[in-house]
N, C-alpha and C positions, 0 to 999 in steps of 0.2 A: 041516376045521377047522384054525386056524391053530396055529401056538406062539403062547399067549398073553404078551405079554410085559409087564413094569412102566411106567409112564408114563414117566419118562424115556428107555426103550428106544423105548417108542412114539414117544413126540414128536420123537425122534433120525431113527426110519425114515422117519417123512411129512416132514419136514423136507427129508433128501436126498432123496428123492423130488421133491419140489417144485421144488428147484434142481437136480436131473440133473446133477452133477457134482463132481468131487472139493475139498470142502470143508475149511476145516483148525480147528480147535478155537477159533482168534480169531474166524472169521467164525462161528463158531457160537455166540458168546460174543455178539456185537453183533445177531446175527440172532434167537436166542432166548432169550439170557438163559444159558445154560447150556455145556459143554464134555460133549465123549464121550469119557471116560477111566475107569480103572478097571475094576471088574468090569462094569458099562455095556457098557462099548468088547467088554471080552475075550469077556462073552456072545455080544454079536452077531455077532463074528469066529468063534467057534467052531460058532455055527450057519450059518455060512456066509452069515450076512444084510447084512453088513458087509465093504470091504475098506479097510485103514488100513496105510497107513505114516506113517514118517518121511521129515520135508522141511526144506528152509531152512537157515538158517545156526543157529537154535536147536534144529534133529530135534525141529519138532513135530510131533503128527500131522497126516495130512489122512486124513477119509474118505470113501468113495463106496458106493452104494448096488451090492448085486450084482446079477447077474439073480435068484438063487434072494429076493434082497431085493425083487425088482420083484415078483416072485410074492407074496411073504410081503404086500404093502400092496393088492395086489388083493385076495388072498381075506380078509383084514383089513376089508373096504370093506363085506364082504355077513353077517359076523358079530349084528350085531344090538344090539351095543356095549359098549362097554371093558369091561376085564378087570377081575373084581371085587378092589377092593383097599380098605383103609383110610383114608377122608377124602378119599374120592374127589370130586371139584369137579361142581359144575354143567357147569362148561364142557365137560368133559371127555365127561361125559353128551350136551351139545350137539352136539358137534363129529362125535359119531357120528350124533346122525340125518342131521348133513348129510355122513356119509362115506356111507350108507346112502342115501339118496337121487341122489348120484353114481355107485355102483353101478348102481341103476337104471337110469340114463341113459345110462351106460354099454353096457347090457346088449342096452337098446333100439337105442339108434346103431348097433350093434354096433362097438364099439369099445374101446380099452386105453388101459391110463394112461398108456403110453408116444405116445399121440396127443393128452393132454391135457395134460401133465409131459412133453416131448420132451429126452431127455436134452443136454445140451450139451458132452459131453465130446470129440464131433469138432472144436470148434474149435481151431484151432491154438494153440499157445503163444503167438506176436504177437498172436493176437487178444488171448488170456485175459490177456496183458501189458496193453495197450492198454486192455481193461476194466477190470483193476486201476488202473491211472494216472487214467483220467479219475473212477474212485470217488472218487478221494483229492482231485487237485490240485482247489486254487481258484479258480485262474483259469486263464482261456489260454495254455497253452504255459507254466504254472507250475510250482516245483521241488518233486520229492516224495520223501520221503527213502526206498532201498532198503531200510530196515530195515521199513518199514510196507507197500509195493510186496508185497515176496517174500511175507509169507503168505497173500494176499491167490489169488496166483497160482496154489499147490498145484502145484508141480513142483520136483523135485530142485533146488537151487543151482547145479549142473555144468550143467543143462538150462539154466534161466535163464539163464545167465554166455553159456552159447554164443549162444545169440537174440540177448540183450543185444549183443554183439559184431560179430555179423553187422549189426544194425539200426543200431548204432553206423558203421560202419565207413561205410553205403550212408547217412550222412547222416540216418537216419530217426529216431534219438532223440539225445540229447545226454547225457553222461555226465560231472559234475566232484566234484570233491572239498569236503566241506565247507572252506569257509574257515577259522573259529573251531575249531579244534581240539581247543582246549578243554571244547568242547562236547558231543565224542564220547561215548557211550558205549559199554558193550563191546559190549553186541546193534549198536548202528552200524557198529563196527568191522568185525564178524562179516560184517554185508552185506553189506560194499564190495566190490566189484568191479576187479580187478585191472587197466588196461588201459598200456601204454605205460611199464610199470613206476613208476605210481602205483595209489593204493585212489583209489577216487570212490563217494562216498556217495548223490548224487542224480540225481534223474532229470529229464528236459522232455521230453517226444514232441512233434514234430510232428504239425500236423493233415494227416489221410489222405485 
């Protein structure tokens, strides 16, 4: 039997679960409506179901699902459904018989969630850059500002900056500074990127 936890813990575990990799509190803002902070965040850190740090030029967090957390959303699957609480939703009701029927299928395939949910934390930093840039930009080989890039990424600022530099350097992205000035704000400022002794605030990747 698992640690039953409150909906929001729940909905935080199957979440990273789903995306298999270290996510940071904006995308989980856009992805579900909600951030893992607070007593939220600290429970599941100290069940060991959750691992969070700080990242970016703002030390937000980003979190990632543990293994002891891959375990927690299997045996979670074959419970029988949500944890009783107050004003608890239809949905939420739903959502388990179709965790509970996954289970199943699971059971039969023989197979893990980690064959269904395959986590994607092995891809490199360029890639996880790369998929951040093309989220954002508009059009092709269009400019996207660092400040919105970086959390997108979920790696330290120093990690960033070095890739960023390397891929800079070999022609692979393009790096300049906002023109308008004026425009800056401080989270802007914060992002920029150091190169040739200027800040450059935005980005353009070449296509690969």
């Amino acid at each position: 039997m698992t640690d039953r936890l409150g909906q929001k813990q729940t909905a935080a575990m199957f979440t990273l679960m789903v995306l298999g990799r270290e996510v940071s509190n904006q995308e989980l803002e856009e992805v579900v409506g909600f951030t893992l902070t607070g007593t939220e965040r600290t429970g599941l850190n100290k069940l060991g179901y959750v691992d969070s740090d700080r990242t970016g030029p703002k030390r937000s967090f980003v979190h990632v699902l543990s293994d002891s957390g891959w375990a927690w959303c299997e045996e979670e699957l074959a419970v029988g459904g949500p944890p009783p609480q107050r004003g608890q939703s239809p949905l939420a009701a739903a959502l388990y018989v179709i965790l509970g029927r996954l289970d199943d299928y699971l059971r039969r395939a023989n197979l893990r969630l980690f064959d269904v949910f395959p986590p994607t934390g092995s891809e490199s930093l360029e890639d996880r850059i790369r998929a951040a840039y093309h989220e954002l930009v508009k059009e092709p080989r269009g400019w996207v500002g660092l400040v919105d890039l970086r959390p997108k990424v979920g790696a330290s600022a120093a990690e960033v900056d070095a890739v960023l530099k390397e891929l800079s350097s070999a022609g692979k992205v393009h790096l300049v500074p906002e023109e308008n000035r004026k425009s800056l704000t401080t989270a802007d400022r914060e992002a920029a990127i150091r190169i040739g002794g200027e800040d450059n605030h935005l980005i353009s990747i070449e296509v690969s």
